[in-house]
C-alpha positions as CSV (number, residue, x, y, z in Angstrom):
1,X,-26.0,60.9,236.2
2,X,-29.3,59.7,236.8
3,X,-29.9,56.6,239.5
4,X,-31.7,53.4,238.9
5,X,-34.8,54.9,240.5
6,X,-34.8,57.8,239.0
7,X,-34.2,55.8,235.5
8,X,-37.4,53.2,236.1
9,X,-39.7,56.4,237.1
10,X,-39.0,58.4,233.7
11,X,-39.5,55.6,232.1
12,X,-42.6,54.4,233.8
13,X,-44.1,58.0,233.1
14,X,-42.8,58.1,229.2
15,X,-44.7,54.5,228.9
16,X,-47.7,55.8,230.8
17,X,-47.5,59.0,228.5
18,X,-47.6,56.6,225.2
19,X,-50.2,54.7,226.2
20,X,-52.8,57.3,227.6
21,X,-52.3,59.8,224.3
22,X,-52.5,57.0,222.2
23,X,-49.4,58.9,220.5
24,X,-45.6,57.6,220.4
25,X,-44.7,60.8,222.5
26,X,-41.1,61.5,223.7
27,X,-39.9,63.3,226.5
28,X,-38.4,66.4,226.1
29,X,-35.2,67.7,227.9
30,X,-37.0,70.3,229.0
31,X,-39.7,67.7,230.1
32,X,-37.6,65.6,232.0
33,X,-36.4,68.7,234.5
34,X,-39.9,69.1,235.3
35,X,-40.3,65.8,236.0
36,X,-37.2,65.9,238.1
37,X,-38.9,68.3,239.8
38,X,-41.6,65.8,240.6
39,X,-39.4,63.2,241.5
40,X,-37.2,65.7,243.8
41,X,-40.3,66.5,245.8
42,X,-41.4,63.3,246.2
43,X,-44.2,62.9,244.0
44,X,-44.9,59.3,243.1
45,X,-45.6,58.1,239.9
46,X,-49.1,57.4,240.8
47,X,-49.5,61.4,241.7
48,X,-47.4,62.2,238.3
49,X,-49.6,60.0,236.8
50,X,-53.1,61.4,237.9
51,X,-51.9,64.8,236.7
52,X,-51.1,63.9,233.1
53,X,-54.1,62.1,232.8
54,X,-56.0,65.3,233.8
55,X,-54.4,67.2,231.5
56,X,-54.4,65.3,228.8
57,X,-57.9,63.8,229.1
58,X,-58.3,68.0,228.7
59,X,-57.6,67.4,224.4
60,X,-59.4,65.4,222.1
61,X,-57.6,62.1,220.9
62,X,-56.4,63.7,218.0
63,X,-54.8,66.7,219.2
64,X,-53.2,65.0,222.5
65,X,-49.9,64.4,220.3
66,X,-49.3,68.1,220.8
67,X,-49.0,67.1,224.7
68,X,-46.2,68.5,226.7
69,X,-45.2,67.8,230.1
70,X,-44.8,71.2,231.5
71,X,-48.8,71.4,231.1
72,X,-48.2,69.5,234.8
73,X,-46.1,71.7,236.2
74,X,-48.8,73.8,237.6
75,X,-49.4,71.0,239.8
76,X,-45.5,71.3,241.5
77,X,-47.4,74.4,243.6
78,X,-51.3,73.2,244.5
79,X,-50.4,69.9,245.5
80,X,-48.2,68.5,248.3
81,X,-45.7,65.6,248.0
82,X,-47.0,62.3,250.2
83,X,-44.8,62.2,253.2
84,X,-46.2,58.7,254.5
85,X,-44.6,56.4,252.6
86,X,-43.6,54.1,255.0
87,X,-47.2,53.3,256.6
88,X,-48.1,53.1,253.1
89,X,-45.9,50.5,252.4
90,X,-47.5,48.7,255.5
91,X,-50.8,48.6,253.7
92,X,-49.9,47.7,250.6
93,X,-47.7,44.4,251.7
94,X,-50.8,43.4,253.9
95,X,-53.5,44.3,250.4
96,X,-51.2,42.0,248.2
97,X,-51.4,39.3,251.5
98,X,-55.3,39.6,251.1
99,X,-55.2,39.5,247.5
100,X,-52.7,36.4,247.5
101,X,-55.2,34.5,250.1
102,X,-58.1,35.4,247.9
103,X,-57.2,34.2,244.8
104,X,-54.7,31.1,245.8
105,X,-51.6,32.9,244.5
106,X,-48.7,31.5,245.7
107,X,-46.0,33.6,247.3
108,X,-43.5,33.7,245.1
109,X,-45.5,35.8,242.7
110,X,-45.1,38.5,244.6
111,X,-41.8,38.7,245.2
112,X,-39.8,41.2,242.8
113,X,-36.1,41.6,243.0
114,X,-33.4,44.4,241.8
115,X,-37.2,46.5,241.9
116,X,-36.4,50.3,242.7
117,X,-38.6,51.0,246.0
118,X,-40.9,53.8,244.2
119,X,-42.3,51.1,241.9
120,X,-42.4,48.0,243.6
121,X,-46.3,48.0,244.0
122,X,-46.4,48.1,240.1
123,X,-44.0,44.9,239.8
124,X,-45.8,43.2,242.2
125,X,-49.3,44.1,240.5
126,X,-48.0,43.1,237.2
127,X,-47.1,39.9,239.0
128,X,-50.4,39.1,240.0
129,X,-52.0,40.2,236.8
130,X,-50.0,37.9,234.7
131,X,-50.6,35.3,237.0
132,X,-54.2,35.3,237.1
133,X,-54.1,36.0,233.2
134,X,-52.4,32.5,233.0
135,X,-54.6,30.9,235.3
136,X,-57.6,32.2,233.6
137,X,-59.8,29.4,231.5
138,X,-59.3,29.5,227.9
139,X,-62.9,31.0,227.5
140,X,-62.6,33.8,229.9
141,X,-59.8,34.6,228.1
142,X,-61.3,35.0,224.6
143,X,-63.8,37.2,226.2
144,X,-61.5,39.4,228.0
145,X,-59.7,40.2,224.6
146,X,-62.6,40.8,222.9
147,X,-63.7,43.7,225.3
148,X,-60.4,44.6,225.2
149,X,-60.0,44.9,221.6
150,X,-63.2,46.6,221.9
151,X,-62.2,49.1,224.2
152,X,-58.4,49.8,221.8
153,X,-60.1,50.7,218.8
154,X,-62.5,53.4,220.6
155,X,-59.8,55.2,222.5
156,X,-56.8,55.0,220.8
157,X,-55.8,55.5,217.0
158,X,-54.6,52.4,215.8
159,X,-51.7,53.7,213.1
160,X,-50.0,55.7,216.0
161,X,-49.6,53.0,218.7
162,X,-47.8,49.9,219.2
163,X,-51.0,47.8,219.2
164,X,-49.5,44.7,221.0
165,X,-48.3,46.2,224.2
166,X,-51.3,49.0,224.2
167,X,-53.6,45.5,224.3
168,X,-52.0,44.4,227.2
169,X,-52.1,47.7,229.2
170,X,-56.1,47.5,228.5
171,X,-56.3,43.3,229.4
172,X,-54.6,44.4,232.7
173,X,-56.9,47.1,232.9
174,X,-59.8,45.1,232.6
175,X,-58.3,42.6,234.8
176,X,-57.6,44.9,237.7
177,X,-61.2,46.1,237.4
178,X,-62.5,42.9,237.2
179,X,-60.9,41.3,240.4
180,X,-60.9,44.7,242.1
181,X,-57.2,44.8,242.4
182,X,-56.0,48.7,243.1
């Protein structure tokens, strides 16, 4: 049976999968062991992450529904799993202190509970994102989208995606660029 964690970081890398292939793809028994694997060696989701989009950024748009997971698994062997987790997690509370003292966030954003510890940072991110998003003037706002929409139709297909939260993803994007938020 699998644990929270383990739960939140499948899922994080099946959304992550949808989004970058631009394709509703599913994750495979098969798939899921290898990511497993990942997961058992202490890969984060950042690393998984970084090695499907290598792969996959490998296809043209058209032909990355035909995507499979164990295309990654190459990547069990080359590359070794982070074992400094915890100064890491240093760094990033005193980033998001910077970040929260640059922008006049208050505190509370950043706080995420019932979180699994692997994808905390992304909670908190998402946090921040939406917040600024919210505090952003109407006309920043309309221009945002518009790049956004912009940048959907160029890299994805439109029939094959769920258009709403694939516009989101990209606004965040954008966002994170924008403010330099990592």
């Amino acid at each position: 049976m699998e644990t929270d964690k383990e739960t939140a970081y499948f899922e994080e890398i099946s959304h992550y999968l949808k989004e970058i292939s631009g394709f509703n793809l599913s994750i495979s028994a098969i798939d899921r062991e290898i990511l497993f694997k990942f997961f058992e060696n202490g890969y984060s989701t950042d690393q998984v992450k970084s090695f499907i989009k290598k792969e996959i950024l490998k296809y043209p748009p058209e032909k990355r529904k035909k995507f499979k997971i164990s295309y990654i698994e190459k990547y069990l062997k080359k590359h070794k799993k982070n074992k400094k987790t915890e100064t890491k997690v240093i760094k990033q509370d005193n980033s998001w202190k910077y970040i929260i003292n640059r922008f006049n966030i208050p505190e509370n954003v950043i706080l995420v509970e019932n979180v699994p510890e692997d994808i905390k940072d992304m909670a908190i991110k998402k946090n921040i994102l939406n917040y600024i998003w919210k505090t952003l003037p109407k006309q920043e706002k309309e221009k945002i989208k518009k790049e956004a929409i912009q940048k959907l139709k160029k890299r994805f297909i439109l029939s094959n995606i769920d258009q709403k939260s694939v516009l989101k993803s990209i606004i965040r994007e954008i966002l994170r660029e924008k403010y330099n938020i990592k």
